[in-house]
DODRENDO-701058 format. One record per atom (N, C-alpha, C): atom name; x, y, z; residue in one letter. Coordinates in steps of 0.1 Angstrom, whole numbers, plus 2048, in hexadecimal, padded with zeros to 3 digits. Layout:
! residues N
NODE:atom:east:north:up:rest
NODE:CA:X:Y:Z:A
...
//
This chain:
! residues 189
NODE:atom:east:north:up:rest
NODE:N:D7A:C2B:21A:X
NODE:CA:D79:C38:214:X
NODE:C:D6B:C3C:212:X
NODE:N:D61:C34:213:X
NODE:CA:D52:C35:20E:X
NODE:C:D4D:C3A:21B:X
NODE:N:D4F:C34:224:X
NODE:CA:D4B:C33:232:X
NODE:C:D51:C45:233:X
NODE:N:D5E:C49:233:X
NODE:CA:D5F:C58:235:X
NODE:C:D56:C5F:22B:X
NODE:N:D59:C5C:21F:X
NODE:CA:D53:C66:219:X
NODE:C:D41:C6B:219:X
NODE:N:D3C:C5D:21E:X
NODE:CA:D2B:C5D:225:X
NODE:C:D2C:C65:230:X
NODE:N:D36:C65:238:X
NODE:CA:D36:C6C:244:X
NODE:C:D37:C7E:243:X
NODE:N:D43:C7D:23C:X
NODE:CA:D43:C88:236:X
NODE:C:D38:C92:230:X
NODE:N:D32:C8E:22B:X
NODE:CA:D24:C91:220:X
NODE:C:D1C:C96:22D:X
NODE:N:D15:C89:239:X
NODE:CA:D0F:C8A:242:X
NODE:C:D11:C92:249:X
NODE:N:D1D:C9E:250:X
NODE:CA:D25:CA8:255:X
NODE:C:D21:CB2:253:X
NODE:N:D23:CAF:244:X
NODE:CA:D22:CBB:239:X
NODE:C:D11:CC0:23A:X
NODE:N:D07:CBA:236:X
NODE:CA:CFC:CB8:235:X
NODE:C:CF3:CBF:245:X
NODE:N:CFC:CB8:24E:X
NODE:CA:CF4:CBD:259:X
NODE:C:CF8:CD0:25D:X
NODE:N:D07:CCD:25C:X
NODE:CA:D0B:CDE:259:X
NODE:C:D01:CEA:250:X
NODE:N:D01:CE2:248:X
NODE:CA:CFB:CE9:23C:X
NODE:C:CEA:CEF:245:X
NODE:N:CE4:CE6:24B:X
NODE:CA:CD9:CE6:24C:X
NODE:C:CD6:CED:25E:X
NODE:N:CE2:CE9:268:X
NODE:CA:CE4:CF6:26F:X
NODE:C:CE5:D03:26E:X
NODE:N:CEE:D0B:262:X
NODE:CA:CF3:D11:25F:X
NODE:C:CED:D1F:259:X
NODE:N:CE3:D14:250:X
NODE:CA:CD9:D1A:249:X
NODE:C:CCA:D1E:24D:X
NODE:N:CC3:D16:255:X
NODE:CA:CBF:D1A:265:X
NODE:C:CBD:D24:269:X
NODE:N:CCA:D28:26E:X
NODE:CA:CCA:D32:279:X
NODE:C:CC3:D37:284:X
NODE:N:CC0:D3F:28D:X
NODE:CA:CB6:D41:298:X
NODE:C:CAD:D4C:298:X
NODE:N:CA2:D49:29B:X
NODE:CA:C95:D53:29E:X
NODE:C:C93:D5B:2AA:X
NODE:N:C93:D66:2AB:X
NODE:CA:C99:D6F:2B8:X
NODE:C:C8C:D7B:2B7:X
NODE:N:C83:D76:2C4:X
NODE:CA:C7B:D79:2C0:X
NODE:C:C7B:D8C:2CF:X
NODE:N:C7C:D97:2C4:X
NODE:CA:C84:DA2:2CC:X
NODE:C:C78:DAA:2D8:X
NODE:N:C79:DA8:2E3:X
NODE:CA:C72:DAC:2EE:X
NODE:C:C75:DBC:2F2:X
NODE:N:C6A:DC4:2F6:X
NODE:CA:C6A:DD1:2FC:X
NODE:C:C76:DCB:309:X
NODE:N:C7F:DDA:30F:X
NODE:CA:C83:DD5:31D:X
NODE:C:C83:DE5:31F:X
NODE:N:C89:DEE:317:X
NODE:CA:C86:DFB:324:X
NODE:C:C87:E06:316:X
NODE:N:C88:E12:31C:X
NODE:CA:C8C:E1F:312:X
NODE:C:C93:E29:31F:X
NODE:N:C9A:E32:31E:X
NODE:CA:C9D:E39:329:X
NODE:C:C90:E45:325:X
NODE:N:C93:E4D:334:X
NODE:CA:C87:E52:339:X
NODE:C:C8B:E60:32E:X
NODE:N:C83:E6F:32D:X
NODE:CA:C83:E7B:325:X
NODE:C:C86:E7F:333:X
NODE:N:C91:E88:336:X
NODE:CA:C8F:E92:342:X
NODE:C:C83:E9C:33D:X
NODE:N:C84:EA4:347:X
NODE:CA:C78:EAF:349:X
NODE:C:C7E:EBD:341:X
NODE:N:C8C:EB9:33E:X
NODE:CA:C97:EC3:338:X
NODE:C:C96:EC6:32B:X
NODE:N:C90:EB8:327:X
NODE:CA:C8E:EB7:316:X
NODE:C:C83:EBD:312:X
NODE:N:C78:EB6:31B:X
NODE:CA:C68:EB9:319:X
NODE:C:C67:EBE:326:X
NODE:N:C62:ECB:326:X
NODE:CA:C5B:ECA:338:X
NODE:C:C50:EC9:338:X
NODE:N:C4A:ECE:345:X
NODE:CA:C3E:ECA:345:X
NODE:C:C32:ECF:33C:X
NODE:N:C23:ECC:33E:X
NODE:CA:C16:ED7:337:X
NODE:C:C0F:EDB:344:X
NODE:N:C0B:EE4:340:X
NODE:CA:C01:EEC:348:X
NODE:C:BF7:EDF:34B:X
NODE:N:BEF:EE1:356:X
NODE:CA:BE2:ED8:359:X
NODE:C:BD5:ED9:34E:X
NODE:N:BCD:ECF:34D:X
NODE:CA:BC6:ECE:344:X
NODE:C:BC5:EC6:339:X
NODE:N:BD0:EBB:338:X
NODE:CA:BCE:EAF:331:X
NODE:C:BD0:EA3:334:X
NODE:N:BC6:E9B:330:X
NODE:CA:BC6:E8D:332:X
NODE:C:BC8:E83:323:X
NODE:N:BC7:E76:325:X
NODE:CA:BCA:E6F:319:X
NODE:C:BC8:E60:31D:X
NODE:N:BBE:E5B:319:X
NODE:CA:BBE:E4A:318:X
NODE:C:BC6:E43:30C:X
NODE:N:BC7:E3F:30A:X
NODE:CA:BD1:E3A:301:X
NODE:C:BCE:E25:2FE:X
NODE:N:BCB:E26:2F1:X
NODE:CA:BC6:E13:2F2:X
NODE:C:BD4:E10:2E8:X
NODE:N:BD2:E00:2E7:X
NODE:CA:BE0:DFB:2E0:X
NODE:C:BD8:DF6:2D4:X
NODE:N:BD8:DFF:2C9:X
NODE:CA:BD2:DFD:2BE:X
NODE:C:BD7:DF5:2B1:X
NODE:N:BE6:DEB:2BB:X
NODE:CA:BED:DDC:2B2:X
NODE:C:BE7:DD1:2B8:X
NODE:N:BDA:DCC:2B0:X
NODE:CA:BD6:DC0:2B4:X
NODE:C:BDC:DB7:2B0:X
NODE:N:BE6:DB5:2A9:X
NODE:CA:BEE:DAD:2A5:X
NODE:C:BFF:DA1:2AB:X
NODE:N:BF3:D99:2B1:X
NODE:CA:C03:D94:2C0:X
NODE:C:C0E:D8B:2B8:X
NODE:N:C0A:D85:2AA:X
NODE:CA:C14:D7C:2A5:X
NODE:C:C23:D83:2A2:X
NODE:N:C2D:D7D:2AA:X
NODE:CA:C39:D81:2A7:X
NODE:C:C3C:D82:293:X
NODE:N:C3E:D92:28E:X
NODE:CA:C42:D98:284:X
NODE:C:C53:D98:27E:X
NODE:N:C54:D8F:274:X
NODE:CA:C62:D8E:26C:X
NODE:C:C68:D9E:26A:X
NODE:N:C73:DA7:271:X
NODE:CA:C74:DB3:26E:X
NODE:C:C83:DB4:26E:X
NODE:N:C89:DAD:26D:X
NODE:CA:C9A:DAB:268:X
NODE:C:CA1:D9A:266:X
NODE:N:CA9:D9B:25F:X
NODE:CA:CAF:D8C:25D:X
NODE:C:CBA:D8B:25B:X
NODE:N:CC9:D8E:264:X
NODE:CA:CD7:D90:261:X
NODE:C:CDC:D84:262:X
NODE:N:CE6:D7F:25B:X
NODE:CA:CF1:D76:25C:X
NODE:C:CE7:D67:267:X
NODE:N:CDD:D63:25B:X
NODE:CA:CDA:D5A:265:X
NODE:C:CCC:D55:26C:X
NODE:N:CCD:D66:272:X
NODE:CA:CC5:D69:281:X
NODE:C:CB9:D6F:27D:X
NODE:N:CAC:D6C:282:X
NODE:CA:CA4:D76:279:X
NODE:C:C9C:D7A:287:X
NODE:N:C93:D8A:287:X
NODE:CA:C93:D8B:292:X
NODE:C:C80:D93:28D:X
NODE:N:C7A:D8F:29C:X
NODE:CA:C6F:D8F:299:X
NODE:C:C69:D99:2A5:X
NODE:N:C5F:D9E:2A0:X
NODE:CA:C5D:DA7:2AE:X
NODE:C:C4A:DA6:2B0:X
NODE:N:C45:DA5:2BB:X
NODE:CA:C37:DA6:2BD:X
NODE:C:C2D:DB7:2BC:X
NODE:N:C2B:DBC:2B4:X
NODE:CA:C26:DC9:2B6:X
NODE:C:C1F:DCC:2BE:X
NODE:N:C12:DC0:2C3:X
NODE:CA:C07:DC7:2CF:X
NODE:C:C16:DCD:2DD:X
NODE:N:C18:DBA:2DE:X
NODE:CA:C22:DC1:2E6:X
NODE:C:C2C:DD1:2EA:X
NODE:N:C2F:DD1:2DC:X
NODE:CA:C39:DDB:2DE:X
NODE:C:C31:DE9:2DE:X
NODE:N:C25:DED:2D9:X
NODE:CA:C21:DF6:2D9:X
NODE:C:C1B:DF8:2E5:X
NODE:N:C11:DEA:2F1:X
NODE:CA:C18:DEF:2FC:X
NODE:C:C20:DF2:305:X
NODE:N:C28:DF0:303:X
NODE:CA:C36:DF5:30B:X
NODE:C:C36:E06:304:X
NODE:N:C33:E07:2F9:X
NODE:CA:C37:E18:2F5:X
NODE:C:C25:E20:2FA:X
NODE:N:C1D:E19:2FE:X
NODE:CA:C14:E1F:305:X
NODE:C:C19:E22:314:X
NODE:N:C1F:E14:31A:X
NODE:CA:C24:E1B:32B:X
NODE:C:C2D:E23:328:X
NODE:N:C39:E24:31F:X
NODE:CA:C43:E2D:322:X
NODE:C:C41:E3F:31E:X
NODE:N:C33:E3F:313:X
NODE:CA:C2C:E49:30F:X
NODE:C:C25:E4D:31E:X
NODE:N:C20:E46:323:X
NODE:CA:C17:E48:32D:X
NODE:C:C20:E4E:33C:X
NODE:N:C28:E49:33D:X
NODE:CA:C32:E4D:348:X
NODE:C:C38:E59:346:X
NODE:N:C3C:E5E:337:X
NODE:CA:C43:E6A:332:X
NODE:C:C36:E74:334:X
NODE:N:C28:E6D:32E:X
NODE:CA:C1F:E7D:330:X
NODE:C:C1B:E82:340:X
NODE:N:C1A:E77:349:X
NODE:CA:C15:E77:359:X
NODE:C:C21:E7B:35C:X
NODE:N:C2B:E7B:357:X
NODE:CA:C38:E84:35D:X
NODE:C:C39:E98:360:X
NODE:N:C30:E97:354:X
NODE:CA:C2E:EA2:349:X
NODE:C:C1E:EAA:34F:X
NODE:N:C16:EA4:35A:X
NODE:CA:C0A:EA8:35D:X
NODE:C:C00:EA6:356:X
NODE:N:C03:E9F:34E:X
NODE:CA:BF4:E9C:347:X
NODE:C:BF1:E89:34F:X
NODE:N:BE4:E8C:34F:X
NODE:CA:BDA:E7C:355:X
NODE:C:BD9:E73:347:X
NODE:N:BDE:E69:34D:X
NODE:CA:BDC:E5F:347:X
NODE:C:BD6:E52:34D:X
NODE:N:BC9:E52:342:X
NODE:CA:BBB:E4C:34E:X
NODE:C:BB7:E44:340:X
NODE:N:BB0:E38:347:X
NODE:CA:BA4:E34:33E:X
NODE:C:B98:E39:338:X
NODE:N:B96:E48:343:X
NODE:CA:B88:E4D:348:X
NODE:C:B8C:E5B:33C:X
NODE:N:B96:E5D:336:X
NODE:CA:B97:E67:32C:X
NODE:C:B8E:E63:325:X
NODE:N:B8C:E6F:322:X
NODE:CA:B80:E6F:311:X
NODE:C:B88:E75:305:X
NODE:N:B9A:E75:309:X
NODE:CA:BA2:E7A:2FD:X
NODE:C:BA8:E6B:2F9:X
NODE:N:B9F:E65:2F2:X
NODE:CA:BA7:E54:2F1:X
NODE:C:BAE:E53:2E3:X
NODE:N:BBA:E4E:2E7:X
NODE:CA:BC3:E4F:2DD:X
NODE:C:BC6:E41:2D9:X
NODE:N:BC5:E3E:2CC:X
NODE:CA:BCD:E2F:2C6:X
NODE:C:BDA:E31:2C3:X
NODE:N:BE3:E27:2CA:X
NODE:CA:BF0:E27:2C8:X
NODE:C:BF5:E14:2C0:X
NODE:N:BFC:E1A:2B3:X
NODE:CA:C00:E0F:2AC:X
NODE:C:C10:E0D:2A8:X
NODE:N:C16:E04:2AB:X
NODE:CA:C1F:E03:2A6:X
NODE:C:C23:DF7:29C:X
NODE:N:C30:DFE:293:X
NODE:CA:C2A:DEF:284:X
NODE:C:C3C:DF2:280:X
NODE:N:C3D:DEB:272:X
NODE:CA:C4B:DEE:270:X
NODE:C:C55:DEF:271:X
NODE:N:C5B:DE5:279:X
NODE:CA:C66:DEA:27E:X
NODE:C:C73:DE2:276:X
NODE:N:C7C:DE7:277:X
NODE:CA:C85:DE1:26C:X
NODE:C:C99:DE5:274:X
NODE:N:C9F:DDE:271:X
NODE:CA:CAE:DD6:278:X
NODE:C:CB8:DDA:26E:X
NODE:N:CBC:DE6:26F:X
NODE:CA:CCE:DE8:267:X
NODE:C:CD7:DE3:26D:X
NODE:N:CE4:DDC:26C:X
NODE:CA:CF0:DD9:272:X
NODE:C:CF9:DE0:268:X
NODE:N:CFF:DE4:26C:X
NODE:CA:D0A:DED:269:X
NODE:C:D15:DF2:272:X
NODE:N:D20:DF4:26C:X
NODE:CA:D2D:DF3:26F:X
NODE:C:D2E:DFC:279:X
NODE:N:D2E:DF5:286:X
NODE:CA:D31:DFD:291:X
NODE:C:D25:E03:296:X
NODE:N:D13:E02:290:X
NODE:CA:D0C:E0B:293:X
NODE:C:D01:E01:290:X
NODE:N:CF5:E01:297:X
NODE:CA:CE8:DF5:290:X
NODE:C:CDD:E02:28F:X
NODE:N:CD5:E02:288:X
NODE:CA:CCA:E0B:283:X
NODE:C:CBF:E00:287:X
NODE:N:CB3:E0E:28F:X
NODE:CA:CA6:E04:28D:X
NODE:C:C98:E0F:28C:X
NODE:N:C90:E09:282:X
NODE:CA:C89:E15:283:X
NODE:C:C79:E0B:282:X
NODE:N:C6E:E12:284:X
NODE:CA:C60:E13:28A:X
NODE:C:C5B:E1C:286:X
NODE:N:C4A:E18:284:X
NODE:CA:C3C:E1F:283:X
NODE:C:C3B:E24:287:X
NODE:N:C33:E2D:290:X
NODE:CA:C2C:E32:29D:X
NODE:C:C21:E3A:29B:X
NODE:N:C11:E31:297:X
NODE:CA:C05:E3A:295:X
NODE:C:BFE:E40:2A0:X
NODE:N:BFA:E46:2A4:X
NODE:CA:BEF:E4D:2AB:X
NODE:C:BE3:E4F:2A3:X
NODE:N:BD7:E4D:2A9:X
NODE:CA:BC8:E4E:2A6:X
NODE:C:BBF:E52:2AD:X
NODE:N:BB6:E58:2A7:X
NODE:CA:BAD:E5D:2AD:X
NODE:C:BA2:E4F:2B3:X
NODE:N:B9A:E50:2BA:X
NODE:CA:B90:E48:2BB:X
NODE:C:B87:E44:2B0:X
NODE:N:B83:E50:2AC:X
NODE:CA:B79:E50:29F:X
NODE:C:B83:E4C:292:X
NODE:N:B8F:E4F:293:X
NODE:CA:B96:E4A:284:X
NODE:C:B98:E59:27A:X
NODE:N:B8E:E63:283:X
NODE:CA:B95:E6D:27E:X
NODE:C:BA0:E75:279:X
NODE:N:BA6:E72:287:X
NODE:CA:BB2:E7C:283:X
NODE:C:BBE:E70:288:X
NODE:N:BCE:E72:281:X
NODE:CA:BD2:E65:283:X
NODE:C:BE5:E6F:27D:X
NODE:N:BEA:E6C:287:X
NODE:CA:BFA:E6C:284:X
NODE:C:C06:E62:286:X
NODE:N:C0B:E62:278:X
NODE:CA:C17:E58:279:X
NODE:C:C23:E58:27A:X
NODE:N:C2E:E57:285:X
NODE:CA:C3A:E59:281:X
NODE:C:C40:E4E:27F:X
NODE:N:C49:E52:275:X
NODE:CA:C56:E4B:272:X
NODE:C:C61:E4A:277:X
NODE:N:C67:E41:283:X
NODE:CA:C70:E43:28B:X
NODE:C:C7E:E3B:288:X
NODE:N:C88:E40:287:X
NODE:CA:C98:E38:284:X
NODE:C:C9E:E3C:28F:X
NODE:N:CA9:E31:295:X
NODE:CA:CB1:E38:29B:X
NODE:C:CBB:E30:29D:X
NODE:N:CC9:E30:2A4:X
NODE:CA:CD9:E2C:2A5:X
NODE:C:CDA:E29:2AE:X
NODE:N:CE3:E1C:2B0:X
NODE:CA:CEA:E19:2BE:X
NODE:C:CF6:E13:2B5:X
NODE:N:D02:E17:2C2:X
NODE:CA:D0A:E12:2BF:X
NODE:C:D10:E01:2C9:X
NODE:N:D05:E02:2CE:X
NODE:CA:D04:DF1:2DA:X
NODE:C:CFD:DE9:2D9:X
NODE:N:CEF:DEC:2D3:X
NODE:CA:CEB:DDD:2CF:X
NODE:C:CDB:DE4:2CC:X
NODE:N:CD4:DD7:2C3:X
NODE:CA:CC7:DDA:2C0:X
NODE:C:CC1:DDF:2CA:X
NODE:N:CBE:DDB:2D9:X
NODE:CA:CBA:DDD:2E3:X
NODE:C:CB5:DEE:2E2:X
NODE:N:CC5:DED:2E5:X
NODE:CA:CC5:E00:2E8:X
NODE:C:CC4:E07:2DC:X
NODE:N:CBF:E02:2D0:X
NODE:CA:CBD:E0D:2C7:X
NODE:C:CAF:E0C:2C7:X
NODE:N:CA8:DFF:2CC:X
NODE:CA:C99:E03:2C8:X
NODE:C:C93:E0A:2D5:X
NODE:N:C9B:E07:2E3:X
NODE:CA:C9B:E14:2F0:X
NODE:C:C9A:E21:2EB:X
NODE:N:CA7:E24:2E2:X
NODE:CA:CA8:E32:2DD:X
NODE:C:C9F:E37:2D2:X
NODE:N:C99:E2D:2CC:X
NODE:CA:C8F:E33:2C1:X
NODE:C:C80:E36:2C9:X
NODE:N:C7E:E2F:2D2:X
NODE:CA:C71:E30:2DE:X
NODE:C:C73:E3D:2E4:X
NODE:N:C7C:E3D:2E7:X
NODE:CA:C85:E4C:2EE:X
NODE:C:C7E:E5D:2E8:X
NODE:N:C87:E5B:2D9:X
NODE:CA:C86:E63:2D2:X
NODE:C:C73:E67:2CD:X
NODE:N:C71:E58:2C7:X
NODE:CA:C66:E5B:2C6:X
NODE:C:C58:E62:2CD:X
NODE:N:C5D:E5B:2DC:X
NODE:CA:C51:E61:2E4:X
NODE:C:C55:E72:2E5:X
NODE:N:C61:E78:2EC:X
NODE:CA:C69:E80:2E4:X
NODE:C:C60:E89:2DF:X
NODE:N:C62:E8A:2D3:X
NODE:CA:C5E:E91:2C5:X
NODE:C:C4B:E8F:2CB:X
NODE:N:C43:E86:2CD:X
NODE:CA:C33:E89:2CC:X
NODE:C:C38:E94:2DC:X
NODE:N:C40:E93:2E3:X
NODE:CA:C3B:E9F:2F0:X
NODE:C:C3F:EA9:2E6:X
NODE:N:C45:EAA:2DD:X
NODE:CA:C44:EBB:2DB:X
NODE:C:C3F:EBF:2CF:X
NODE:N:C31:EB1:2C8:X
NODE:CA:C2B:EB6:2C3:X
NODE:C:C1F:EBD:2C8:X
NODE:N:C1E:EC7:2C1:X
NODE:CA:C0E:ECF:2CB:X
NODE:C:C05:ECA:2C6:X
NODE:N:C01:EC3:2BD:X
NODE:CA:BF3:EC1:2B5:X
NODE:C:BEF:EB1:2BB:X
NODE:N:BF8:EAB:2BE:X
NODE:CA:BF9:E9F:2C6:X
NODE:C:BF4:EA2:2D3:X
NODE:N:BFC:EAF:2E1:X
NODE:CA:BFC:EB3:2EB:X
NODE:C:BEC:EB9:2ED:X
NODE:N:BED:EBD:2E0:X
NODE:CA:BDC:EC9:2E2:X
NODE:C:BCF:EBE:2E0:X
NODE:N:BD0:EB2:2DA:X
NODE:CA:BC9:EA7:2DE:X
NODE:C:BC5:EA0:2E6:X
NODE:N:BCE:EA5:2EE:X
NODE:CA:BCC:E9D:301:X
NODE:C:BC9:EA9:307:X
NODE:N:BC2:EB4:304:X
NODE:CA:BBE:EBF:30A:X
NODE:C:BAF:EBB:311:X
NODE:N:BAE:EC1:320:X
NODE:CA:BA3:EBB:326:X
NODE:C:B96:EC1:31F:X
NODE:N:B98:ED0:321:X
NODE:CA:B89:ED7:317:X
NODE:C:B95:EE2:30B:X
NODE:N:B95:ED9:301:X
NODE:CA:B97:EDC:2F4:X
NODE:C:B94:EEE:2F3:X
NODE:N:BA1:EF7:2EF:X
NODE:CA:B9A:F07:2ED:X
NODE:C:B97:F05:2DB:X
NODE:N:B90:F0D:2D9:X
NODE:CA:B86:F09:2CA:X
NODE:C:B8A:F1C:2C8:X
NODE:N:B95:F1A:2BD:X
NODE:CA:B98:F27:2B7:X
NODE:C:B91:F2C:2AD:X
NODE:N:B85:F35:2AC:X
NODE:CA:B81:F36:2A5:X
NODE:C:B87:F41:297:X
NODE:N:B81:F3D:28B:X
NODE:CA:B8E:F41:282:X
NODE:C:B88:F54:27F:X
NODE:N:B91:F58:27C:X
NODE:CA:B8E:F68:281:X
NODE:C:B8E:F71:271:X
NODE:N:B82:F75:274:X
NODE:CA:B7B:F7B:264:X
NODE:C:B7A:F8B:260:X
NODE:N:B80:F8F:256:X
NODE:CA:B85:F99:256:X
NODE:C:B7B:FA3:258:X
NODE:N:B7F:FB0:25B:X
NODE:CA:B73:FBA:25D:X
NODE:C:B6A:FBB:268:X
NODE:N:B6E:FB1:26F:X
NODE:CA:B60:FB2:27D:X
NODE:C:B6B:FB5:288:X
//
């Protein structure tokens, strides 16, 4: 009876320490679907845009922990992957996208965080843009749904997001090749 009940314990013990464990999943870029030309179309000629990956940061980041599983994501990485898929959407769009721009943009991505929910997973992301000089600098806050898997909700938040900067103008008017300079208009003259 000693002999089971040590075995027992030993069972127990190793379960316990499986169990509690769990696995480290560490979450990789794989695609976003493309913006037709329907959503965004094109711009007139006259902009370009370099663009640098301003997450120097490559250690895989703790950004969800469900039942277990905790899941980790690399941001240099991922923020290049949202520079090519940015980059493919604006050269779609007629604007150059070159090294040799002198419109250089920092692009950061940070934050990202894992809802599971019933029938639907949430996932949402940073997404800074910068000036070179550090001047000027916009942040969005991106969420978004899938109802198939983390995969495709963080496809769909890449989506959306790049999305939304084509149809900001103050973003668009920064990748202008020679900048128009409005001058502000004073009453009486």
């Amino acid at each position: 009876m000693a002999i089971f009940s040590r075995i027992a314990s030993i069972i127990f013990l190793v379960a316990i320490a499986t169990f509690s464990g769990g696995c480290a999943h560490v979450v990789n870029p794989k695609e976003a679907p493309e913006i037709g030309l329907d959503a965004v179309g094109p711009f007139q000629a006259g902009y370009s845009v370099q663009f640098i990956n301003n997450q120097p940061d490559t250690t895989p980041k703790l950004f969800a922990g469900i039942g277990g599983h905790t899941y980790l994501a690399n941001y240099n990485e991922w923020t290049q992957f949202y520079i090519n898929q940015f980059s493919k959407e604006l050269t779609k769009r007629n604007v150059t996208v070159s090294n040799e721009s002198t419109n250089v943009m920092k692009v950061a991505l940070s934050q990202f965080a894992y809802f599971q929910g019933f029938a639907v997973v949430r996932v949402n992301m940073t997404v800074k843009l910068e000036s070179s000089d550090g001047k000027w600098f916009k942040v969005y806050e991106e969420t978004d749904t899938s109802g198939w898997s983390m995969g495709r909700a963080f496809g769909s938040v890449v989506y959306h997001s790049i999305e939304k900067i084509l149809h900001d103008r103050e973003v668009i008017e920064r990748m202008r090749v020679n900048p128009v300079v409005i001058s502000p208009v004073t009453e009486g003259k």
